[in-house]
C-alpha positions as CSV (number, residue, x, y, z in Angstrom):
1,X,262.0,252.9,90.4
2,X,261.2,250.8,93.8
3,X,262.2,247.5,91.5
4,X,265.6,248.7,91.5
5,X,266.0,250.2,95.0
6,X,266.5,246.6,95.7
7,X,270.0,246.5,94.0
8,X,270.0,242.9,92.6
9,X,270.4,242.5,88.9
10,X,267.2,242.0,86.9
11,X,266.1,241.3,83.2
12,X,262.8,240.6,81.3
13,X,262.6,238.2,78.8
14,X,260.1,235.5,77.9
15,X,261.1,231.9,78.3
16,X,259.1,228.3,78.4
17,X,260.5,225.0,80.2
18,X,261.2,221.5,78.4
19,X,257.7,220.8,77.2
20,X,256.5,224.1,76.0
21,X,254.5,225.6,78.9
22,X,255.1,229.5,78.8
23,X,257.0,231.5,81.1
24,X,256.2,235.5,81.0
25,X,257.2,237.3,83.9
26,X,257.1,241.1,84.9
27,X,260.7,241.2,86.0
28,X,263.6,238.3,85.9
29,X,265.9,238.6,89.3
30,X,269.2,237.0,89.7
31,X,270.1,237.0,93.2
32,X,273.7,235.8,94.3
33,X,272.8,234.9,98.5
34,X,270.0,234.2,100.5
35,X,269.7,237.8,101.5
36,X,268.9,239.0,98.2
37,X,266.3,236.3,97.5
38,X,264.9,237.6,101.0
39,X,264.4,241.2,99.7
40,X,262.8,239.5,96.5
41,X,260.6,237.6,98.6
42,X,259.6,240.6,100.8
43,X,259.0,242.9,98.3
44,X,256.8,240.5,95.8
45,X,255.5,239.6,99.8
46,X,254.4,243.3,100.0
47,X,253.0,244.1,96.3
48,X,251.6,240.9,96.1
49,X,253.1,239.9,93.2
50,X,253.4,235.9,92.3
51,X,257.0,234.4,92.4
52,X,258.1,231.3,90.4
53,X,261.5,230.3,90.9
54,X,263.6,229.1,88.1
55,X,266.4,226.6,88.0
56,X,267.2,224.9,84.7
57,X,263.7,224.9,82.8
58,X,263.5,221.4,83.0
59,X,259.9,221.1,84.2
60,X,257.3,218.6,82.6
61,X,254.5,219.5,83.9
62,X,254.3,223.2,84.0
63,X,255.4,223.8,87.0
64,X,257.4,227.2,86.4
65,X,254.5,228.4,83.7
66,X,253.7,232.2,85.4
67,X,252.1,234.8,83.1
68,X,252.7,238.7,85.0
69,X,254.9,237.0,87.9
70,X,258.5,237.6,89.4
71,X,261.0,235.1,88.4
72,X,263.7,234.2,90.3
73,X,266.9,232.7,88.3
74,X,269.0,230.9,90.8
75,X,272.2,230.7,88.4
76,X,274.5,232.4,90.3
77,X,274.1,230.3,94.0
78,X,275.7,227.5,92.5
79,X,278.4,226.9,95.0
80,X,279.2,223.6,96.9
81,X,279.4,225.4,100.5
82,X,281.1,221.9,102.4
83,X,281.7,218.4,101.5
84,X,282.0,216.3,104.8
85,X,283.7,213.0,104.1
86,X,283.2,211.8,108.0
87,X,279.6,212.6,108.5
88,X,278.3,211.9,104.9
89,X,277.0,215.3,104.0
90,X,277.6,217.8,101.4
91,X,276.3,221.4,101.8
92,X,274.8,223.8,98.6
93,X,273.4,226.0,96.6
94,X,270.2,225.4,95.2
95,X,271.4,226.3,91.6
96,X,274.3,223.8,91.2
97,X,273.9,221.5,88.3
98,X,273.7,218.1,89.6
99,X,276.1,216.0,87.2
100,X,278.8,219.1,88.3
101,X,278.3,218.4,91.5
102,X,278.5,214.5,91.2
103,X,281.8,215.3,89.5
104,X,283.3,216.4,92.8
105,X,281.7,214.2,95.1
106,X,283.1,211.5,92.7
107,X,286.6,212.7,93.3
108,X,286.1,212.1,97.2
109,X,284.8,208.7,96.6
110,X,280.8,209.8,97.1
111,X,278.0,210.3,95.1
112,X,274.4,211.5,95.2
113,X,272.4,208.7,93.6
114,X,269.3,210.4,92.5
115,X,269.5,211.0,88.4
116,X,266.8,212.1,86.5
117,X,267.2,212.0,83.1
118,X,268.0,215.7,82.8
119,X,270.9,215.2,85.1
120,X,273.3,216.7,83.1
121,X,271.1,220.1,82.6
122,X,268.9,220.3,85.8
123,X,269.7,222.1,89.3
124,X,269.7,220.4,92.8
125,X,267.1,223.2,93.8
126,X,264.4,222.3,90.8
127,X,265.4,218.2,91.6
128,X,264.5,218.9,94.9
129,X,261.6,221.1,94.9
130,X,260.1,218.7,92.3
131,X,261.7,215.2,94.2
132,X,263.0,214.2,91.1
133,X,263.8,210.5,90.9
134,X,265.9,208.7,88.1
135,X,267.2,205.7,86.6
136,X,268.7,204.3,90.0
137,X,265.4,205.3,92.1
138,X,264.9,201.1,91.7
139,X,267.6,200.9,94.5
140,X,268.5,204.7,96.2
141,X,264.6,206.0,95.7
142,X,264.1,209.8,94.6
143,X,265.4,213.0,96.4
144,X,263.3,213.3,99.2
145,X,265.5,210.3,100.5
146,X,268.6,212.5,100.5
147,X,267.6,215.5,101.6
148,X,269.0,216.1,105.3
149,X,268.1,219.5,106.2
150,X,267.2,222.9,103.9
151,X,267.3,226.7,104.3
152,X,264.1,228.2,103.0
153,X,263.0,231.9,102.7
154,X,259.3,231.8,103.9
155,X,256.8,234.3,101.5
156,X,257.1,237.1,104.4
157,X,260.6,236.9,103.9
158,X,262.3,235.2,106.7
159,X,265.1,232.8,106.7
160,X,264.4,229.4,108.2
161,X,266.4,226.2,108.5
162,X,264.4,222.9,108.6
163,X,266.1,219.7,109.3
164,X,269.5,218.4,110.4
165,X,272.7,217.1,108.8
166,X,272.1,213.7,111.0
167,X,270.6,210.5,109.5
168,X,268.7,210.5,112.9
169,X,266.6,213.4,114.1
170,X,263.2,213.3,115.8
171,X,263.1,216.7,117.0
172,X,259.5,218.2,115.4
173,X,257.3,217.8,112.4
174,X,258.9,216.4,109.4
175,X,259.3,220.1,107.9
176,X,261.8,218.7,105.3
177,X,259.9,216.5,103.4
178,X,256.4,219.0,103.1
179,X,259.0,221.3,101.1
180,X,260.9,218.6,99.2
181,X,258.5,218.0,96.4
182,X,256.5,221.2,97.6
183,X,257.1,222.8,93.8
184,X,257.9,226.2,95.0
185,X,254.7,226.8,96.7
186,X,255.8,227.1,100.6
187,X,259.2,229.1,99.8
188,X,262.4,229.3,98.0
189,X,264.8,226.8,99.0
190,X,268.8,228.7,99.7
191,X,270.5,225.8,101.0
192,X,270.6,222.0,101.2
193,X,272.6,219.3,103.2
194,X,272.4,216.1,101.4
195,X,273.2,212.7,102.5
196,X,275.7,211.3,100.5
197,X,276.9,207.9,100.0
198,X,280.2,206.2,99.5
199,X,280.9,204.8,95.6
200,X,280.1,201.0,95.1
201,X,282.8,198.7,95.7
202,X,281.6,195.6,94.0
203,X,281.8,195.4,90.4
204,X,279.1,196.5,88.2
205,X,277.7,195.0,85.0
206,X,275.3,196.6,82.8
207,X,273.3,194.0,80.7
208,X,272.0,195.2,77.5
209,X,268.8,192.7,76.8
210,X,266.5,193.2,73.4
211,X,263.0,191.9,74.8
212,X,260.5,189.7,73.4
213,X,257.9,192.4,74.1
214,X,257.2,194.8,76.9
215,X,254.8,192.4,78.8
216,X,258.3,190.0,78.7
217,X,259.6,193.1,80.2
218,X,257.5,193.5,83.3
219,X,258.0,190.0,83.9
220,X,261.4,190.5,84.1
221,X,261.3,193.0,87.1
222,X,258.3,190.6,88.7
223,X,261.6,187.8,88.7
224,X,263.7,189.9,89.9
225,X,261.4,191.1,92.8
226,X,260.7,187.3,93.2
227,X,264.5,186.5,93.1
228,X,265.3,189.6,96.1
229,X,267.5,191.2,93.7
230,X,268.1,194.8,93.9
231,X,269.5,196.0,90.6
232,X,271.6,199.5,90.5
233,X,269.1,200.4,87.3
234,X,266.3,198.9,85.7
235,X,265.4,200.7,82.6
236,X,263.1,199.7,79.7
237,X,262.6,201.9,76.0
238,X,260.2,200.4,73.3
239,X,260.9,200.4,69.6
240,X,259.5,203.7,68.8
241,X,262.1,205.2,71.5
242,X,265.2,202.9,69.8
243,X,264.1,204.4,66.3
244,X,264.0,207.7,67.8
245,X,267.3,207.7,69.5
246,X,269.1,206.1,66.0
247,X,267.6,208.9,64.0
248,X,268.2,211.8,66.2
249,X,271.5,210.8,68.2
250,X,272.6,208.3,66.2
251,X,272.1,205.4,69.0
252,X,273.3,203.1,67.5
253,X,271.5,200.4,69.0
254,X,269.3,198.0,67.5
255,X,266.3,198.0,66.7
256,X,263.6,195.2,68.2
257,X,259.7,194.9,68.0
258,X,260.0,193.9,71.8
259,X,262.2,197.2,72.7
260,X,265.0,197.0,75.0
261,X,266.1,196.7,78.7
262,X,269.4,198.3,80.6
263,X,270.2,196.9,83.7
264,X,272.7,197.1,86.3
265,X,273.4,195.1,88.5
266,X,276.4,193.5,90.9
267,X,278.7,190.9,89.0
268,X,277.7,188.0,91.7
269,X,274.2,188.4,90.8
270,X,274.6,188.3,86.6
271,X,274.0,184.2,86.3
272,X,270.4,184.5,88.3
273,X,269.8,187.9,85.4
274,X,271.0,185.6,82.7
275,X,268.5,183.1,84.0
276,X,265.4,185.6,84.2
277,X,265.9,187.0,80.7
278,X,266.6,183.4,79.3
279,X,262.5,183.1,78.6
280,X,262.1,186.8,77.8
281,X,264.8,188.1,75.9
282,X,266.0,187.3,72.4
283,X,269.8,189.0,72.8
284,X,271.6,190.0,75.3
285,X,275.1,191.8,75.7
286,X,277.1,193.0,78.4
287,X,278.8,195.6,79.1
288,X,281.3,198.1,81.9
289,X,283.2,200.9,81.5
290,X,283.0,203.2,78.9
291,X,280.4,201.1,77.0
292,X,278.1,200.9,80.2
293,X,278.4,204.6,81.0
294,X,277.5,204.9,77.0
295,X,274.3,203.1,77.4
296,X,273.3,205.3,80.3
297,X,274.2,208.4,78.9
298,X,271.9,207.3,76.1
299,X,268.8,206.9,78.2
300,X,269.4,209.4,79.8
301,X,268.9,211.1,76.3
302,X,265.8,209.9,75.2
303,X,263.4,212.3,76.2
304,X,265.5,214.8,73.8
305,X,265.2,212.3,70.9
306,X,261.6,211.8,71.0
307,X,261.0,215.8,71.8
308,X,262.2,215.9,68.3
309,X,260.2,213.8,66.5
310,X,257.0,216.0,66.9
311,X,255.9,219.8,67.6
312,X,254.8,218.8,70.8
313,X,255.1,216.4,73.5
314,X,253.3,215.0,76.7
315,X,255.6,212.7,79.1
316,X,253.5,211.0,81.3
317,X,255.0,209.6,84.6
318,X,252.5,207.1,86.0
319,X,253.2,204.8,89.0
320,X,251.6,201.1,89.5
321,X,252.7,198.5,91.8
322,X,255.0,195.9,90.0
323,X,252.7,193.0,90.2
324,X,250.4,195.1,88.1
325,X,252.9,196.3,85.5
326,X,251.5,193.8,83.1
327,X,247.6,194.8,83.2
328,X,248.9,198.4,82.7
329,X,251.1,198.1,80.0
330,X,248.1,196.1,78.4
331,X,245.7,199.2,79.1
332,X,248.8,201.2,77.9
333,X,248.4,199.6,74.4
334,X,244.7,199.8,74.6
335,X,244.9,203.6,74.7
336,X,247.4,203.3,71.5
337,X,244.6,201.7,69.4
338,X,241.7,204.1,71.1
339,X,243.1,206.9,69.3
340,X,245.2,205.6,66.7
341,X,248.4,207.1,68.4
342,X,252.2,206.0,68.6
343,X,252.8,206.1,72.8
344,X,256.7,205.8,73.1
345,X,257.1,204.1,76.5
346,X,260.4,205.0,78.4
347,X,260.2,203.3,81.6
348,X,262.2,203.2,85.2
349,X,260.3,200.1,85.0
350,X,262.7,198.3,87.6
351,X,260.3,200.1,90.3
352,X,256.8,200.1,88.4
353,X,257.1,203.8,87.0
354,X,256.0,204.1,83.4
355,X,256.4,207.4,81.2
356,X,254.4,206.9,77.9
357,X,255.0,210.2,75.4
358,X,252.4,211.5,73.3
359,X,253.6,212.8,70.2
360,X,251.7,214.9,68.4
361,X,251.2,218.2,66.1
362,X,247.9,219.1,66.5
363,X,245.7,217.1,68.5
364,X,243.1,218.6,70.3
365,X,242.8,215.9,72.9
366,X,246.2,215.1,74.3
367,X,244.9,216.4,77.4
368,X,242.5,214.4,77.3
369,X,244.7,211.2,76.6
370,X,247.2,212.4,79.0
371,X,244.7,212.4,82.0
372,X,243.1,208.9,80.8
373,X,246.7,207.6,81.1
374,X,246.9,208.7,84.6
375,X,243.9,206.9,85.8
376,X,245.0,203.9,84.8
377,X,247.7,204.4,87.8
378,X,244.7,205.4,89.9
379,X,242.8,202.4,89.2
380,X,245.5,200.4,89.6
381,X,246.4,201.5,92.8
382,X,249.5,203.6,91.8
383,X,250.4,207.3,91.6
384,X,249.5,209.7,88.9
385,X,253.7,211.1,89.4
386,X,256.2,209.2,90.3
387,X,259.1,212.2,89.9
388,X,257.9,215.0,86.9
389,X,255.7,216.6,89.5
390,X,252.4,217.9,89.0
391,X,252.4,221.6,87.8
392,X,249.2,222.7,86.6
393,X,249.2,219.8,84.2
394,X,248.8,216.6,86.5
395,X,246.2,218.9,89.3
396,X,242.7,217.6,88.3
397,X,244.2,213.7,88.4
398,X,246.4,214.6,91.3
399,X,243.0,215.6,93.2
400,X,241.4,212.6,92.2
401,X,243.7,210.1,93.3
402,X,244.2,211.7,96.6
403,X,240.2,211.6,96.6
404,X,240.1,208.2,95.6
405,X,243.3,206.9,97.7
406,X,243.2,209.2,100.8
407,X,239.7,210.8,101.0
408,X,238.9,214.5,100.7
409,X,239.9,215.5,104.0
410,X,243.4,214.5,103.1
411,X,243.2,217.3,100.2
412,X,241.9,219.6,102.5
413,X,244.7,219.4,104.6
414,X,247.1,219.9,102.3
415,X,245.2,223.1,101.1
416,X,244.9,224.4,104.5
417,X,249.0,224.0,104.9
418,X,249.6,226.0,101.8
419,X,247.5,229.0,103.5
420,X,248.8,229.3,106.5
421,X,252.5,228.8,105.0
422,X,251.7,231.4,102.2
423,X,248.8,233.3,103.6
424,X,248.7,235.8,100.6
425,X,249.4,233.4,97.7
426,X,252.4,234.4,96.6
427,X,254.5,231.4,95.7
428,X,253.7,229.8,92.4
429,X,250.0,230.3,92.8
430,X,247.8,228.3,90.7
431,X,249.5,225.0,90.5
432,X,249.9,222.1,92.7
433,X,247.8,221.4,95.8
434,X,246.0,224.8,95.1
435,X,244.6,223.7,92.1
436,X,243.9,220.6,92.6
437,X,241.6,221.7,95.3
438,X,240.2,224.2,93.0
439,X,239.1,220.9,90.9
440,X,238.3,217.8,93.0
């Protein structure tokens, strides 16, 4: 059988990522170097066969869904290739798990700031192909601001690097950053140098803060933009998310009709915090050490809490400038009473991003919900993702704020890459900037 001419282990077996979206490939491949995802490649290349590539399942929004297509499991690159203490790089595998790999930057005095909430399970290759974000994206942004330099296997099949392991390079087109946050649809990523970043010296507090409501929250994060305070974290979860989190993980925490805030920040900066929550806050308590990385461990857990409280669930990742974090957590509430729905909100709210979850059983328009939640971020200005991605789930929204935002031509372009990268429409066809064209 040609499949196995290729000599690279192999399985089949249906899977489906975080939020349910199904995965049902033809053949499961587990290559162990570069060279073996480059016979993959060339062979799906020649038979023109779809490839998704799979890191931890983690995806929101759909991104790894395939139905007939080759999957490739990057488990076993997982290696940490270099760690350079003088120039501020470390060198890997796409299939590392990211706390892992924080674990042994952290015993060099380094880390790699960006943490999405699935740290602890997802890959470096899915947080970059997707540009995850996090909890500290208030004050180190998402992964395309750490990503140096990348190997990619092209769809034909050849090995590229893109990029340099310098913080200063202006040699070319910014080749990087089209395939960090590209979701798998120029290539398959083999290697990345990431800028790293020496451990904070100054102290660090975490202030636990119940809120008055969530408006009081937004106005929070308006006084600290107003104030020129950078926190480490700015984190918000309603009331629905604190019951969720007692019930399922046992939380501990209590509850409060105005939900809750986490924040981080530097110890010379806690009086002017303790000042900006005086109006808006009804308790606050601080905390370091083990309690601190407690509290973040449990937001970090929140998604997995609330996935439990229904059969299904939508996690919407909407992006509005600050100074309009007030009009759309109105709107947010709005959509709550439209259609008689409990909308968890978990928010990085320190930088204006917003993910309401809709719970549900059986509802035959949480699509429908989920896309009306988007243009609010549209209308508003903002970004229909701020760091789930867009899969096939967020296309039709993604191609009408680009529309709206950028004009048509802009979308065109972005089309027109994807051809000539992937002239045969090989790599995780049917998502992304393909369908979004498809529907704008």
């Amino acid at each position: 059988m040609e499949i196995e001419s290729l000599g690279i282990e192999y399985s089949k077996e249906e899977r489906q990522d975080f939020s349910g979206f199904k995965v049902n490939p033809s053949f499961i491949f587990y290559p162990k170097n570069e060279h073996d995802v480059a016979k993959i490649v060339k062979f799906a290349n020649n038979h023109k066969i779809p490839i998704v590539v799979w890191g931890a399942g983690t995806s929101l929004t759909g991104a790894v869904s395939c139905n007939g297509c080759i999957l490739i499991d990057m488990k076993y690159m997982n290696n940490i290739i270099e760690i350079n203490d003088v120039d501020w790089y470390v060198r890997v595998q796409p299939g590392i798990n990211l706390e892992f790999l924080n674990k042994k930057l952290m015993e060099k005095g380094f880390f790699l700031p960006p943490d999405p909430a699935s740290f602890f399970l997802c890959t470096v290759g899915g947080a970059t192909s997707n540009s995850s974000g996090g909890m500290r994206g208030v004050k180190y942004g998402t992964f395309r601001d750490w990503v140096l330099a990348l190997k990619v296997v092209l769809p034909d099949g050849n090995i590229v690097k893109l990029g340099e392991p310098l913080r200063k390079n202006r040699a070319g087109y910014d080749l990087v950053n089209l395939f960090v946050g590209s979701e798998g649809t120029l290539g398959v990523i083999t290697e990345i140098w990431f800028r790293i970043t020496p451990l904070p010296r100054e102290k660090i507090l975490t202030v636990l803060a119940y809120m008055k409501d969530l408006e009081s929250a937004a106005n929070v994060i308006i006084g600290l933009r107003k104030g020129k305070i950078i926190p480490e974290i700015s984190e918000y979860m309603d009331n629905n998310v604190i019951k969720a989190l007692n019930k399922n993980l046992n939380a501990g925490l209590e509850e409060s009709e105005g939900g809750l805030m986490l924040i981080s920040i530097e110890e010379k900066y806690l009086e002017d915090l303790k000042a900006i929550l005086r109006d808006n806050s009804t308790k606050i308590i601080i905390a370091e050490g083990e309690e601190a990385e407690r509290l973040y461990s449990i937001r970090a857990q929140s998604a997995i809490a609330l996935r439990a409280e229904a059969k299904n669930m939508f996690v919407e990742d909407i992006v509005v400038p600050v100074s309009k974090l007030p009009e759309a957590i109105l709107r947010l509430r709005e959509i709550e009473s439209k259609y008689k729905i409990k909308l968890p909100i978990v928010s990085h709210i320190g930088d204006g991003n917003l993910h309401p979850n809709i719970l549900f059983d059986e509802m035959s328009n949480a699509q429908e919900v989920f896309e009306e939640i988007a243009r609010i971020a549209i209308e508003l200005g903002g970004s229909v993702s701020g760091e789930h991605g867009i899969g096939e789930q967020k296309a039709k929204v993604m191609a009408e704020q680009i529309k709206s935002h950028n004009g048509e031509e802009v979308l065109e372009i972005m089309y027109k890459i994807k051809g000539l990268i992937d002239p045969n429409n090989i790599m995780n066809p049917g998502k992304y900037v393909e369908l979004a064209y498809k529907l704008r």
